[in-house]
MARTI-20719 format. One record per residue (C-alpha): residue number from 1; residue in three letters; y, x, z. Coordinates in pm, whole numbers. Last residue first. Example, Ala and Ser with C-alpha at 12.3 -4.5 7.8 and 13.67 -1.06 7.14 Angstrom:
BEGIN
<atom pos="2" code="Ser" py="-106" px="1367" pz="714"/>
<atom pos="1" code="Ala" py="-450" px="1230" pz="780"/>
This chain:
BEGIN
<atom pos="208" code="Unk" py="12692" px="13116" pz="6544"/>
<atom pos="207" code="Unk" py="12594" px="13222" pz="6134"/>
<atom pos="206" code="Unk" py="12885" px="13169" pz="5968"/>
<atom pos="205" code="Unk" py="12899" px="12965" pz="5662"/>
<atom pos="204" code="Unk" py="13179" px="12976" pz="5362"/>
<atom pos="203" code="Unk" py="13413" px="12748" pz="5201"/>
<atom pos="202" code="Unk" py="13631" px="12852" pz="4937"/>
<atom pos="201" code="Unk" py="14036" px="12749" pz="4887"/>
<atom pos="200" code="Unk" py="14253" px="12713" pz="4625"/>
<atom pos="199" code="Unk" py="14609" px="12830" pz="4515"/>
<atom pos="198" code="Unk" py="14528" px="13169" pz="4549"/>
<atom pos="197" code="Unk" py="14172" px="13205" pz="4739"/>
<atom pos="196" code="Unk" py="14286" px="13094" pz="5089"/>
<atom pos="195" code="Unk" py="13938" px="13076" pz="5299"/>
<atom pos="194" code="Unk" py="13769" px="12754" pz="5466"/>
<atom pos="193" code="Unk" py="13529" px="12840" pz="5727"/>
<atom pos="192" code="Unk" py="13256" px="12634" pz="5829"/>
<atom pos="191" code="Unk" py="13082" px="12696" pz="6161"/>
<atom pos="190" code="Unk" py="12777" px="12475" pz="6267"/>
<atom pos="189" code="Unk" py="12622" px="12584" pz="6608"/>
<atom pos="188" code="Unk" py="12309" px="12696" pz="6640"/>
<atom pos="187" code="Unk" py="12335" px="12721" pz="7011"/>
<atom pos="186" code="Unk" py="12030" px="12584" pz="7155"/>
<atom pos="185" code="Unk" py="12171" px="12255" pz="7081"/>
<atom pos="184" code="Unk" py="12492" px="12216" pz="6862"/>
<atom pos="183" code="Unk" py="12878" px="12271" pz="6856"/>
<atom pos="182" code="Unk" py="13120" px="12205" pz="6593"/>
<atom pos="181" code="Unk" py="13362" px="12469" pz="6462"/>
<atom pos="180" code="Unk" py="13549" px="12436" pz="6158"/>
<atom pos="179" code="Unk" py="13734" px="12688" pz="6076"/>
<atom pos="178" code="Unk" py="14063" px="12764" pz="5891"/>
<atom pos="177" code="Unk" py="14153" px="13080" pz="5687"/>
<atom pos="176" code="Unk" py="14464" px="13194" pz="5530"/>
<atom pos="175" code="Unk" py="14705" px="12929" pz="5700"/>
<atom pos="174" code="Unk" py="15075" px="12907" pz="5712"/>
<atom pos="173" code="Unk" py="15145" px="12909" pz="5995"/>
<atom pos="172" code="Unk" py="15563" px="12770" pz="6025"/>
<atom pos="171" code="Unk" py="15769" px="12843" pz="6330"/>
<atom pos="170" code="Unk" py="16020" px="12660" pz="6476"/>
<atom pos="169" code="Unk" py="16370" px="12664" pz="6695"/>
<atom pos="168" code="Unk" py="16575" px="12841" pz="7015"/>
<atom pos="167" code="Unk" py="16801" px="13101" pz="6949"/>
<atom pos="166" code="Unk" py="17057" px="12916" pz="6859"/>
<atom pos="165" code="Unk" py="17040" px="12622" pz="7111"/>
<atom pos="164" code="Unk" py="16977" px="12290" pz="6964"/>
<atom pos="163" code="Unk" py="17366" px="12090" pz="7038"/>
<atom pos="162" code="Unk" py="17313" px="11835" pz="7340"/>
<atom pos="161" code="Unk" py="17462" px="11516" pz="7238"/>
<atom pos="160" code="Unk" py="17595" px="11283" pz="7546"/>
<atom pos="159" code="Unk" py="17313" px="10964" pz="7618"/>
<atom pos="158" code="Unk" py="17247" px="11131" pz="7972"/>
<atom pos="157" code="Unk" py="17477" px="11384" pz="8063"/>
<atom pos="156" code="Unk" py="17547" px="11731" pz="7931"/>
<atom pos="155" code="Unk" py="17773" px="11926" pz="8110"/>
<atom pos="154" code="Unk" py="17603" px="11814" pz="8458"/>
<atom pos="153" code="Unk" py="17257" px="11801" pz="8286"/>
<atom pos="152" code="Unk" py="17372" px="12158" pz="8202"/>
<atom pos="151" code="Unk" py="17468" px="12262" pz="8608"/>
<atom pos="150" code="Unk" py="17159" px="12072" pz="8710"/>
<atom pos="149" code="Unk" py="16929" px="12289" pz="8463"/>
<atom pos="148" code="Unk" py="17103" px="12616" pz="8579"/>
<atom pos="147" code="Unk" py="17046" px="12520" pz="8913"/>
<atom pos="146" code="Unk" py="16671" px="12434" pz="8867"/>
<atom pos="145" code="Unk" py="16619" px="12755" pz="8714"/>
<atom pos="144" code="Unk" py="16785" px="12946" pz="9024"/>
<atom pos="143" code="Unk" py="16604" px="12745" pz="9271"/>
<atom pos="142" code="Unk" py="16292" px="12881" pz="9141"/>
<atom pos="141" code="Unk" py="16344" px="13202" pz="9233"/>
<atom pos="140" code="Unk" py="16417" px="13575" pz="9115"/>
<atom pos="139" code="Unk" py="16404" px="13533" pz="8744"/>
<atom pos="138" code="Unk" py="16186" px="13731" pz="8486"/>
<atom pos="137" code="Unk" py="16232" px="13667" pz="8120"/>
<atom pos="136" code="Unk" py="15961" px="13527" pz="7932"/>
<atom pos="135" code="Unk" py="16157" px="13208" pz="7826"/>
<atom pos="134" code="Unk" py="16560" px="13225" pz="7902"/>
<atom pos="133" code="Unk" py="16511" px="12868" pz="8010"/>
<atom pos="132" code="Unk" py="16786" px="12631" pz="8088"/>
<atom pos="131" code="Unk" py="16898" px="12562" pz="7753"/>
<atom pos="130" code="Unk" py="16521" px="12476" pz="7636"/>
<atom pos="129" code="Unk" py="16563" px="12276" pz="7969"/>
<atom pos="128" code="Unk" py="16849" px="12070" pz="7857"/>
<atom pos="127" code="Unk" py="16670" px="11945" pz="7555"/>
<atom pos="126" code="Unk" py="16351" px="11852" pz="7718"/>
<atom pos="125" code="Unk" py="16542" px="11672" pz="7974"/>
<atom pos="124" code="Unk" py="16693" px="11437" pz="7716"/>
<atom pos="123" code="Unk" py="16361" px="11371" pz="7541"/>
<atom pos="122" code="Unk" py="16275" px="11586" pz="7249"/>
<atom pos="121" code="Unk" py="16376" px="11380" pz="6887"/>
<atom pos="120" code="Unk" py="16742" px="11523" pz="6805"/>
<atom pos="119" code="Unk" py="16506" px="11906" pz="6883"/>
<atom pos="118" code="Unk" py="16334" px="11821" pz="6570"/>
<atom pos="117" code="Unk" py="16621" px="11748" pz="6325"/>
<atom pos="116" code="Unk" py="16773" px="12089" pz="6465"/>
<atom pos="115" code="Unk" py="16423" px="12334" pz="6373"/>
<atom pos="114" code="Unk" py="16467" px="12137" pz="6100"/>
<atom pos="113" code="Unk" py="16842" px="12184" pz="5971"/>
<atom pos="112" code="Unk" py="16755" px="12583" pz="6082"/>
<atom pos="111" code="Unk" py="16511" px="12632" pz="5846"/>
<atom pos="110" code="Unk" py="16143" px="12692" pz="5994"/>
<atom pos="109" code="Unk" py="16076" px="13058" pz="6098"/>
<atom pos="108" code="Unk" py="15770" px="13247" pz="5945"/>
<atom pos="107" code="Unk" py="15400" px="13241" pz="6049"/>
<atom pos="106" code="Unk" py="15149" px="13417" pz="5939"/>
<atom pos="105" code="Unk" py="14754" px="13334" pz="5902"/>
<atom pos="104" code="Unk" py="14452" px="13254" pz="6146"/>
<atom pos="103" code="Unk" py="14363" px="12913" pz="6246"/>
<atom pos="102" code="Unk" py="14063" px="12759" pz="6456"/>
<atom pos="101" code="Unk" py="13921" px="12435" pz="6502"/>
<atom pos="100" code="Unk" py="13685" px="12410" pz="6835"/>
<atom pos="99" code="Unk" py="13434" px="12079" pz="6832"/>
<atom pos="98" code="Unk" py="13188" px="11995" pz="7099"/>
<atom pos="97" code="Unk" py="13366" px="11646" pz="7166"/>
<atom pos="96" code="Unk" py="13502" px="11725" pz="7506"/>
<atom pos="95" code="Unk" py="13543" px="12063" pz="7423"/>
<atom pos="94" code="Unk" py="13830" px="12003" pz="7188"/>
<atom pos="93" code="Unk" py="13960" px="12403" pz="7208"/>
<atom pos="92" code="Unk" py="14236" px="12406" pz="6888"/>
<atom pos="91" code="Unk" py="14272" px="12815" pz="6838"/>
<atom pos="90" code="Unk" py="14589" px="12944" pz="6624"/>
<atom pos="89" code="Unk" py="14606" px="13276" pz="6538"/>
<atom pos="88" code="Unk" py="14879" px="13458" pz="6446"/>
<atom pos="87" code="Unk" py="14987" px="13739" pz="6207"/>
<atom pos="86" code="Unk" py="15414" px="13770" pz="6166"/>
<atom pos="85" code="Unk" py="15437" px="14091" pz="6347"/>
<atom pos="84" code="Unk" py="15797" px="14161" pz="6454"/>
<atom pos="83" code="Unk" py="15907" px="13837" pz="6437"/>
<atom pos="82" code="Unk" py="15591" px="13667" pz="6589"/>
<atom pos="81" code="Unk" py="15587" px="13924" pz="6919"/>
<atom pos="80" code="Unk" py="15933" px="13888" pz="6964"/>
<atom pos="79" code="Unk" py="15939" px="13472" pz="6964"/>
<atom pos="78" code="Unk" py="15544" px="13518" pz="7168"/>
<atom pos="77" code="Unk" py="15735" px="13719" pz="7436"/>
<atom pos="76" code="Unk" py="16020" px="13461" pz="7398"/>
<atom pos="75" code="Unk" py="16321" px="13563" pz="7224"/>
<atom pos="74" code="Unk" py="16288" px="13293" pz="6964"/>
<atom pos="73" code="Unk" py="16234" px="13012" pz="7179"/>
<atom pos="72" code="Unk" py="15963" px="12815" pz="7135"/>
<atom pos="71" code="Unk" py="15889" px="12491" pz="6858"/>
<atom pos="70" code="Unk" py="15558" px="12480" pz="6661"/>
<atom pos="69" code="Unk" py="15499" px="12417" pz="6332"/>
<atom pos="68" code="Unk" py="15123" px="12433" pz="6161"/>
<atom pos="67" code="Unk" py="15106" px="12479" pz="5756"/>
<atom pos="66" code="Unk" py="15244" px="12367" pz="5399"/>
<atom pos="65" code="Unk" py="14997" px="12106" pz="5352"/>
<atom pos="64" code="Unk" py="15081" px="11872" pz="5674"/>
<atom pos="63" code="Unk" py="15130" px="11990" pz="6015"/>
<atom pos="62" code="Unk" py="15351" px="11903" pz="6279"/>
<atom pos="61" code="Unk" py="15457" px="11956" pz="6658"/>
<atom pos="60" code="Unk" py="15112" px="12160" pz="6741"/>
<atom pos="59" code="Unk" py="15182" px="12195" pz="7166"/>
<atom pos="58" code="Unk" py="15167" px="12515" pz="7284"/>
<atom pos="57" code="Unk" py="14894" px="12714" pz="7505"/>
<atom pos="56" code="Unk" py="14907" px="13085" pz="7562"/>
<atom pos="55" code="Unk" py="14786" px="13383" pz="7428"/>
<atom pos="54" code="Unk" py="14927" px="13805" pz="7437"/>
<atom pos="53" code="Unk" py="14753" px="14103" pz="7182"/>
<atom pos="52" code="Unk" py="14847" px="14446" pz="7203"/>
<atom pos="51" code="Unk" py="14790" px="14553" pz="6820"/>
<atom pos="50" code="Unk" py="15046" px="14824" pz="6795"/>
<atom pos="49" code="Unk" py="15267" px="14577" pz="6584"/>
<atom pos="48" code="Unk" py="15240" px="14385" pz="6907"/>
<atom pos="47" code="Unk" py="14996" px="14080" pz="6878"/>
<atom pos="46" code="Unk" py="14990" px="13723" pz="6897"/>
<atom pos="45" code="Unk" py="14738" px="13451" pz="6982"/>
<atom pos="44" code="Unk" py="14858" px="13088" pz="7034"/>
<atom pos="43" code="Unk" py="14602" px="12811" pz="7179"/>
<atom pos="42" code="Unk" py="14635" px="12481" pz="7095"/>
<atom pos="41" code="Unk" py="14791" px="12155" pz="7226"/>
<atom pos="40" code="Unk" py="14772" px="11868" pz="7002"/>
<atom pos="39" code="Unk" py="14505" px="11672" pz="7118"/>
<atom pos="38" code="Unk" py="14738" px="11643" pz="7487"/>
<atom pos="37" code="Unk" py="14456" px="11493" pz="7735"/>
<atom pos="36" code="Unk" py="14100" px="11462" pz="7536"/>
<atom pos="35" code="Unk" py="13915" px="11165" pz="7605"/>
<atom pos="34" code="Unk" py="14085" px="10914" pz="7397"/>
<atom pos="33" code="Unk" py="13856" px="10892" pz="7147"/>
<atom pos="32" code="Unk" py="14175" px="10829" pz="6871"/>
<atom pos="31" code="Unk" py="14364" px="11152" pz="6964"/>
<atom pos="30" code="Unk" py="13999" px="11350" pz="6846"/>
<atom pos="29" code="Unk" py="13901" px="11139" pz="6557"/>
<atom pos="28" code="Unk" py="14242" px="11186" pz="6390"/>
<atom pos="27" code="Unk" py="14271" px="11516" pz="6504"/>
<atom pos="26" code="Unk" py="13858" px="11568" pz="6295"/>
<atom pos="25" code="Unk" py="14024" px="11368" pz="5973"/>
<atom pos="24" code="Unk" py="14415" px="11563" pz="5937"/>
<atom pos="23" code="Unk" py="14197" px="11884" pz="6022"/>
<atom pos="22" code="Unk" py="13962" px="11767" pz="5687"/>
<atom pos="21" code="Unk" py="14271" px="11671" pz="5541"/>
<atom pos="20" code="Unk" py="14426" px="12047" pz="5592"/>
<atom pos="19" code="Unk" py="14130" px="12243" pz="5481"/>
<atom pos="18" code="Unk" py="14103" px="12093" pz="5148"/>
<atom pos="17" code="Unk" py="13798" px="11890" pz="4971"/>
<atom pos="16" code="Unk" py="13728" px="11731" pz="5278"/>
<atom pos="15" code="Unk" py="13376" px="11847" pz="5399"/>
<atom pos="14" code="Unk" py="13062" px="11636" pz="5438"/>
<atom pos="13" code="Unk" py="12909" px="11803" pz="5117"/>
<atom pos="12" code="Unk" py="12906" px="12147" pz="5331"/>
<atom pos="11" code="Unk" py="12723" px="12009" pz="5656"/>
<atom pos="10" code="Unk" py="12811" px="11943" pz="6027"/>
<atom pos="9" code="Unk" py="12507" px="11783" pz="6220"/>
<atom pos="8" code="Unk" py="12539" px="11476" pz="6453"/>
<atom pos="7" code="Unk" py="12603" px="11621" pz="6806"/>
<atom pos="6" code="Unk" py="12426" px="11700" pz="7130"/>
<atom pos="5" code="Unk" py="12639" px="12044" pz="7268"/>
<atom pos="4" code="Unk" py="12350" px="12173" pz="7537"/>
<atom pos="3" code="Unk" py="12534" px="12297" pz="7863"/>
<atom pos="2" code="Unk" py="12573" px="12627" pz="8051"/>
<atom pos="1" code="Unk" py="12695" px="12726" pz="8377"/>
């Protein structure tokens, strides 16, 4: 299976003059188009500290110039993984418009008043099942998850406050490098990387 990426080319004076508005300009493009389902989800790569690495899609909650947040619980595999080595990668596949965005740096746990201002906004359900889940852990059946969500929604009915759970909240990436990835015919791809320099950045070109 193979297919020829047909798309206007992706040069250097095209570029945002930081990393961040140019990703603020191509998600912009990409939730407008309305052919991608869920913009915001990405791809999360961590590692062991003895370099074992795990993936899985979450959904970006915010960004802006500080770095990416997402929201997991902190003693999932990727909760461990994170706290015990901080480096993460961060992949955005939009492969409906030719175009892959991807993220490398550490992240670091959000303060606890936002992790808590966030989890006000999830939808009642949402809240009760970061309750429900012990993420990553095994568990015999499915009937067992559902009756520890029942026996919450139960506690916690519609419209009552349901408290963020404590080991449950954010992490911050904050970026070292950012590519942008747009895809071409015959493979010659356009891939420009933005790289922390202190309190700049460079851009650079990799071959595809």
């Amino acid at each position: 299976m193979r297919e020829q990426y047909r798309s206007v080319a992706f040069t250097e004076d095209t570029l945002a003059a930081d990393p961040i508005q140019q990703f603020a300009h191509w998600f912009r493009q990409v939730a407008a188009g309305g052919v991608l389902h869920e913009p915001n989800a990405m791809v999360v790569s961590t590692a062991t500290p003895e370099g074992r690495p795990s993936s899985r899609t979450v959904l970006l909650k915010k960004y802006d110039e500080r770095g990416f947040v997402f929201f997991t619980n902190y003693e999932s595999r990727k909760g461990r993984e994170l706290t015990a080595n901080p480096y993460v990668s961060l992949l955005f596949p939009w492969h409906p418009m030719a175009r892959q965005v991807i993220v490398t740096g550490a992240a670091s746990r959000v303060g606890r008043e936002e992790t808590v201002a966030y989890f006000r906004t999830r939808p009642h359900g949402s809240q009760l099942g970061a309750w429900a889940s012990a993420q990553s852990t095994v568990i015999g059946t499915r009937d067992e998850l559902i009756a520890r969500y029942e026996e919450l929604a139960a506690r916690y009915p519609e419209g009552e406050h349901v408290p963020a759970p404590p080991n449950w909240g954010g992490f911050r990436v904050v970026p070292a490098t950012i590519e942008f990835w747009q895809g071409h015919e015959n493979r010659l791809h356009d891939r420009l990387r933005y790289v922390r320099e202190g309190e700049g950045w460079r851009v650079e070109r990799l071959c595809p």
